[in-house]
VMD Tcl script that draws the C-alpha trace (Angstrom):
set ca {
  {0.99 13.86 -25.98}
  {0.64 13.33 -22.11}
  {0.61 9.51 -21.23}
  {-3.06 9.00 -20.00}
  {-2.30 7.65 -17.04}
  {-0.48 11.30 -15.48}
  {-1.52 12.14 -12.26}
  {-3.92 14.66 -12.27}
  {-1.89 16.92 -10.29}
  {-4.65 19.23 -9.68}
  {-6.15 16.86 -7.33}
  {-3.12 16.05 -5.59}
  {-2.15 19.99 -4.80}
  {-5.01 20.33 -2.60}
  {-3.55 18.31 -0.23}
  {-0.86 20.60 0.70}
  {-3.06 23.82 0.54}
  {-2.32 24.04 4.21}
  {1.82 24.50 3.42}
  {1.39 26.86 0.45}
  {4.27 29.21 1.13}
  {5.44 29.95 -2.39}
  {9.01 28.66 -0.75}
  {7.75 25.76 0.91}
  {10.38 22.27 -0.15}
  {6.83 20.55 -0.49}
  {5.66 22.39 -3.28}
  {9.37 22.53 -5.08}
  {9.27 18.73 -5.25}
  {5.40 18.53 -6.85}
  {7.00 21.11 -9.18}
  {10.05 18.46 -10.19}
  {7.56 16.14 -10.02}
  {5.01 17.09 -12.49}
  {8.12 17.96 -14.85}
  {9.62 14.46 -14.67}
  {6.63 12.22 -15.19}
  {7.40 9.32 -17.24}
  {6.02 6.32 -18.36}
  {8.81 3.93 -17.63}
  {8.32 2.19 -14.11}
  {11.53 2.18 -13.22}
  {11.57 5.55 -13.14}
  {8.31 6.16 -11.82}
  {9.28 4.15 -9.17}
  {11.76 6.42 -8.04}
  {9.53 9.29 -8.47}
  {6.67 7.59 -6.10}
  {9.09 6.81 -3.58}
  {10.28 10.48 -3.15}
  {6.42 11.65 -3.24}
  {5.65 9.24 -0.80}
  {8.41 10.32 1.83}
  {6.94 14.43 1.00}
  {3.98 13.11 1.70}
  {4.51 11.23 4.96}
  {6.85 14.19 6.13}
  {3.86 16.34 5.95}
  {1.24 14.00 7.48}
  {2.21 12.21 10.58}
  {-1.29 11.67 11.50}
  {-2.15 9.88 8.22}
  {-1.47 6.94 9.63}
  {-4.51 7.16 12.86}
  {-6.74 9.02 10.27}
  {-6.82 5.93 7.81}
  {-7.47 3.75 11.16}
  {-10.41 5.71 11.71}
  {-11.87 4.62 8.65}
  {-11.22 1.01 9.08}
  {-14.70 0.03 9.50}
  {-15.37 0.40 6.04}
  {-13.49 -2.26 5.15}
  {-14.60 -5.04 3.28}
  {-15.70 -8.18 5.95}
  {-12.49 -10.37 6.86}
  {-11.55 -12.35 9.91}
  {-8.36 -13.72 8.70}
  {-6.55 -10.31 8.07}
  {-2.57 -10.15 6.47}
  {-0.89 -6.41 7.05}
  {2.68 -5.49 6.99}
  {4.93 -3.90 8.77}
  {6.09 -0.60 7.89}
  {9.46 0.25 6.31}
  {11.19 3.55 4.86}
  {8.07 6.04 4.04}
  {5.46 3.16 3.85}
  {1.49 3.73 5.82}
  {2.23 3.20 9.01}
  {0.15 0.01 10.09}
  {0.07 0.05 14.31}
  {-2.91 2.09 14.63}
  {-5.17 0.43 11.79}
  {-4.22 -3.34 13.62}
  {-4.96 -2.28 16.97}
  {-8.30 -0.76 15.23}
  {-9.06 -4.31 13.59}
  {-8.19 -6.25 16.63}
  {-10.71 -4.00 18.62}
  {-13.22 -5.24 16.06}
  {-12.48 -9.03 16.77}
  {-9.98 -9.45 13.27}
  {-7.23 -11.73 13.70}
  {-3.85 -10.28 12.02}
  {-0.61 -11.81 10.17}
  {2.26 -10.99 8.54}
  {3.82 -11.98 4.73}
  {7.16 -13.89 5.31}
  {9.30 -14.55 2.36}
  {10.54 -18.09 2.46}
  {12.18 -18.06 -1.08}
  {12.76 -14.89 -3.06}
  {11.01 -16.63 -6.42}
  {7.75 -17.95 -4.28}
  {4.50 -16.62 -3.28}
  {5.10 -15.42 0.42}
  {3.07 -17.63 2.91}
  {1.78 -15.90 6.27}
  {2.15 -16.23 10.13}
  {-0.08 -15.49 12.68}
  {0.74 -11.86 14.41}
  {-0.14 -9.80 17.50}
  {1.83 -6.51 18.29}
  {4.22 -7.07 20.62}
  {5.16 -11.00 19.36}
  {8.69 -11.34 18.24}
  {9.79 -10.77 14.67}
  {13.30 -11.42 12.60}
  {13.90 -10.80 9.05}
  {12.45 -12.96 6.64}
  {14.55 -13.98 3.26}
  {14.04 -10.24 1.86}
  {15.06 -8.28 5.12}
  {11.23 -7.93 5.92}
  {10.14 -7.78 10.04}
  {8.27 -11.67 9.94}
  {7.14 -13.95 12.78}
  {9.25 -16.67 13.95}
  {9.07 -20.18 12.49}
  {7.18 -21.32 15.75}
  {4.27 -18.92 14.87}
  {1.05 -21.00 13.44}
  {0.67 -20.58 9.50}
  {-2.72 -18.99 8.18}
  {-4.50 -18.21 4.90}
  {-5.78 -14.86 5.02}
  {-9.05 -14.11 3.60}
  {-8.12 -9.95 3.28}
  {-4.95 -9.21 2.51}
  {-3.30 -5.30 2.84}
  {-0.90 -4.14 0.92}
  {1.40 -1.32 1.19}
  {2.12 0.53 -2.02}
  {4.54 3.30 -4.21}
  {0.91 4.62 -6.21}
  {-2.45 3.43 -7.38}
  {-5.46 4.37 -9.53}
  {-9.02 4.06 -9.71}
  {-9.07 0.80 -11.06}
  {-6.90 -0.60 -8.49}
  {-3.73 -0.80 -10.73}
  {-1.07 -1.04 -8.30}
  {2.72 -0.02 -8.81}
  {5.10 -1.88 -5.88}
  {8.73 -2.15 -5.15}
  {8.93 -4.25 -7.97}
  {10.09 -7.68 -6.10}
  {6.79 -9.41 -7.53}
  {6.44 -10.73 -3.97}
  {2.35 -9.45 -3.76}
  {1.76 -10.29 -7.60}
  {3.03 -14.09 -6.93}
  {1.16 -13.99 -3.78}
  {-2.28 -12.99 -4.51}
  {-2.19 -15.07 -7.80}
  {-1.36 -18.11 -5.57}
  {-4.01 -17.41 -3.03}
  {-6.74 -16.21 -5.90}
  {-6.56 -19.60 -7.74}
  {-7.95 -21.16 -4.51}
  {-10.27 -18.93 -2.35}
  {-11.68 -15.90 -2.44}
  {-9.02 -13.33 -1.27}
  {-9.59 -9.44 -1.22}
  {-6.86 -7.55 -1.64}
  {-7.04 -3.67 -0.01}
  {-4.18 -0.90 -1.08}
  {-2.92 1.04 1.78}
  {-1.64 4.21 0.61}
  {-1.97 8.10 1.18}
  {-4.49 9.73 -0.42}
  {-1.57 11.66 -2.57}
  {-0.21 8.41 -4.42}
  {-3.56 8.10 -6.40}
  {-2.62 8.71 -9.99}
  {-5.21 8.85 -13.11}
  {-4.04 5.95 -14.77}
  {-1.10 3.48 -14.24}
  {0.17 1.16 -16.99}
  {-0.17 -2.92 -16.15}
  {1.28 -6.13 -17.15}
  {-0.69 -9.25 -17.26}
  {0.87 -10.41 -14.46}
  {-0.19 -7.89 -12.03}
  {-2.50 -8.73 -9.74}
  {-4.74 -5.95 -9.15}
  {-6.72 -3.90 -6.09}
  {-10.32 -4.29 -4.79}
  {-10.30 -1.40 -3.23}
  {-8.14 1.61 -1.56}
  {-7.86 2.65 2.01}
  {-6.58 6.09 2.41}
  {-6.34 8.67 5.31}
  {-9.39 10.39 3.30}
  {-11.69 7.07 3.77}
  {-12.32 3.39 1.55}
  {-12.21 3.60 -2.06}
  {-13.79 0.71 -4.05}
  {-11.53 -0.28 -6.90}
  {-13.67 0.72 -9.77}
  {-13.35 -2.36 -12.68}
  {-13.06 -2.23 -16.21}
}
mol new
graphics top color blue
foreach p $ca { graphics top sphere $p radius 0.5 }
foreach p [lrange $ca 0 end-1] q [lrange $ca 1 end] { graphics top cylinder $p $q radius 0.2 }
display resetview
């Protein structure tokens, strides 16, 4: 039997309806891909990340069409977002977009590799060196902030805002640190493509209150 939590690939193949030459490379991977689906994360993981790069391969403007949905976020002043690496959402548009709406932005800096990350106060075009896990951070001199909305890039994601990473623990440390002394919202950013039906958790993974996508905001649904 099918684990339950298999994508339901029949909602993902829409989104390359546009590309559906029988020959197209797109539609060979989602072939390998609905083959190979496993339960073990490792492997999962390596599955997401080569989904991911199809999918932001085939949608460069992703990244301005999730900005335009921005102001259905959840409220925030004090907002953390990353900066892109490898196939990751693409953040430049969405923090010009909350900076137009009078947000102020930071970015996650690793300090220690075993900590919660802390976070620096950011404006595109401020300087930035890598932080203890290679990560793009704001220099030391940059003031230190608690954010109150925090956005998190992502490999895949489900309805219930399960959330598989990298697998570094850095966001799962984090958000438990910051939970157990404000409220702090914590918003997926992800293509619409990395939703899956169900993803298996861990007690110590610190779940999604909702999903922003290049197809609009998606409350994490609880159970």
């Amino acid at each position: 039997m099918a684990p339950t939590w298999l994508p339901r690939l029949e909602r993902i193949k829409p989104t390359f309806t546009a590309l559906a030459a029988p020959a197209n490379p797109i539609h060979r991977h989602m072939a390998d891909y609905e083959r190979a689906m496993t339960s073990d994360k490792t492997v999962l993981r390596a599955q997401m990340r080569a989904l991911r790069r199809t999918l932001s391969e085939a949608y460069p403007a992703a990244a301005q069409q999730l900005a335009d949905h921005a102001a259905s976020l959840p409220a925030g002043t004090e907002i953390a977002i990353y900066r892109a690496m490898g196939s990751e959402v693409e953040v430049e548009p969405l923090a010009r977009t909350l900076l137009r709406q009078g947000r102020r932005l930071c970015l996650p800096v690793v300090i220690r590799r075993d900590e919660a990350m802390i976070f620096r106060r950011w404006t595109p075009g401020d300087p930035l060196e890598p932080d203890m896990a290679g990560c793009p951070a704001p220099l030391p001199l940059a003031e230190t902030v608690l954010p109150d909305l925090v956005i998190v890039p992502l490999l895949a994601f489900d309805d219930t805002g399960a959330r598989l990473g990298q697998g570094g623990g850095y966001y799962d440390r984090t958000l438990a640190q910051l939970r157990r002394s404000s409220t702090v919202l914590a918003i997926g950013l992800a293509y619409a493509g990395q939703r899956l039906d169900r993803l298996p958790t861990e007690a110590h993974d610190q779940g999604l209150d909702g999903i922003l996508t290049e197809t609009g905001y998606i409350p994490a649904r609880k159970v």
